[in-house]
C-alpha positions in Angstrom: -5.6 -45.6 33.6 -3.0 -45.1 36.0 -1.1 -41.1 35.7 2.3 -40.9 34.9 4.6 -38.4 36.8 8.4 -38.9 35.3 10.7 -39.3 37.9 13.0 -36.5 36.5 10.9 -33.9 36.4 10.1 -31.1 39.2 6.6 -30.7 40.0 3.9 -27.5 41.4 0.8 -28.0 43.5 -0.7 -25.6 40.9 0.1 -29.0 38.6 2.8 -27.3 36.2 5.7 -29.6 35.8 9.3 -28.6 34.8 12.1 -30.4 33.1 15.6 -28.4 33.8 17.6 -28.9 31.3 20.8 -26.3 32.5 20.0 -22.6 32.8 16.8 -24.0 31.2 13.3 -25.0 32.2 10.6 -26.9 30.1 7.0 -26.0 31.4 3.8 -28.1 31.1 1.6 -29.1 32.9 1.4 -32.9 34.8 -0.8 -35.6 33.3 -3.2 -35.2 36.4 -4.2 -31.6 35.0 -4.9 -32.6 32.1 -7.2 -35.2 33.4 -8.9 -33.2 35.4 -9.0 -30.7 32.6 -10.9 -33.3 30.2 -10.8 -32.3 26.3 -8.2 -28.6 26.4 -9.2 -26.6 23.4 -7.3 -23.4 23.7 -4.0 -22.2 25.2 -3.1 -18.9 26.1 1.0 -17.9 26.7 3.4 -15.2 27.1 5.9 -13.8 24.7 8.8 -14.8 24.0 11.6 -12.4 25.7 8.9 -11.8 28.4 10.3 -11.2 32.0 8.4 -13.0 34.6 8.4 -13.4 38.0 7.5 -16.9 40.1 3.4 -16.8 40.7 2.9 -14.4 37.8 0.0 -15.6 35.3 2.2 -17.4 32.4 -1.6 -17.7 30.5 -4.4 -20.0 30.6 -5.6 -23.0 29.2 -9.2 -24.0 28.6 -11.0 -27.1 28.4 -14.4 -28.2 28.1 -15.1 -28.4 31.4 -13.0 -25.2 32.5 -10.7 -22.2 32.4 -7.7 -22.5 34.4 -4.6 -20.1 34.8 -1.3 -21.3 34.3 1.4 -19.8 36.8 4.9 -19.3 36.5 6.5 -22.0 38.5 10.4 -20.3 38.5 11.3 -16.8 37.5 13.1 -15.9 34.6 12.9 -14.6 30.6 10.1 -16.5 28.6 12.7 -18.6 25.6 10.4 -20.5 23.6 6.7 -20.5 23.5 5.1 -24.1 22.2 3.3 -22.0 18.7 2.2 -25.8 18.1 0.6 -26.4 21.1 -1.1 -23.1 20.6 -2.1 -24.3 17.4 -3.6 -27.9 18.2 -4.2 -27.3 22.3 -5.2 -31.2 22.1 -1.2 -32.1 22.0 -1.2 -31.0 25.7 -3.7 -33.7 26.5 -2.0 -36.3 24.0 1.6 -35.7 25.1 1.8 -33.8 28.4 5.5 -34.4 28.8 6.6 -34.4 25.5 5.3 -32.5 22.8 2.6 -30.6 24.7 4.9 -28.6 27.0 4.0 -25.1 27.0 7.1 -22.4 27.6 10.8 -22.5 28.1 12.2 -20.3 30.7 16.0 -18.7 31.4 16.1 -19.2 35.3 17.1 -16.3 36.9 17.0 -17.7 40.3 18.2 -21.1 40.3 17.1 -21.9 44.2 13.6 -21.5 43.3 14.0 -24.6 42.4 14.2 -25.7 45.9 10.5 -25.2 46.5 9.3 -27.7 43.7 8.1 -31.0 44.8 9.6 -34.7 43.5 7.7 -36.5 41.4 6.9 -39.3 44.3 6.2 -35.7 46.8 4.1 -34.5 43.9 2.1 -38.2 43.5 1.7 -38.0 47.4 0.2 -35.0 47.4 -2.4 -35.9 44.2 -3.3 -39.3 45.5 -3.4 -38.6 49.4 
């Protein structure tokens, strides 16, 4: 099955992906995490109001073939936490880019955003 990486998204080569949507980000991680990852049975996340800078730990997810910590990809204040991907981790692997994202963040630095990868840089770096 070929991987999937949505043109209009930014992209980590830690594998988190982020959809801006204004001031906003949307934080998951990429379809090629979660295949690596295999079955994910439990998520750990931050707060909501939680201030966090770029390369802080933003939690970890687990699978059933290993632990793996997720990583702020922009800094900024912690909106939204995904309580329903908490609940049923398995919606990350079902709906990476939809219904399994993870955290919405407030930017407070809107350059970081220079030092994400494209989605064909991203599939350049994942495929060789």
């Amino acid at each position: 099955m070929a991987l999937e990486y949505p043109d209009e998204l930014r992209y980590l080569d830690s594998h988190e992906y982020l959809r801006v949507e204004g001031d906003t980000v949307v934080v998951g991680v990429t379809a090629y995490a979660v295949d690596q990852l295999g079955d994910i049975v439990y998520v750990a996340l931050p707060e909501e109001g939680d201030r966090i800078g770029r390369g802080d730990s933003l939690g970890s997810i687990e699978s059933v073939k290993a632990v793996e910590e997720l990583y702020a990809p922009v800094s900024g204040t912690v909106l939204s936490v995904n309580t329903v991907a908490i609940e049923d981790p398995a919606l990350i692997g079902s709906d990476p880019y939809g219904d399994g994202w993870l955290v919405k963040i407030r930017l407070s630095d809107s350059d970081e955003l220079n030092e994400t990868l494209s989605a064909e840089e991203y599939r350049e770096r994942i495929e060789g």
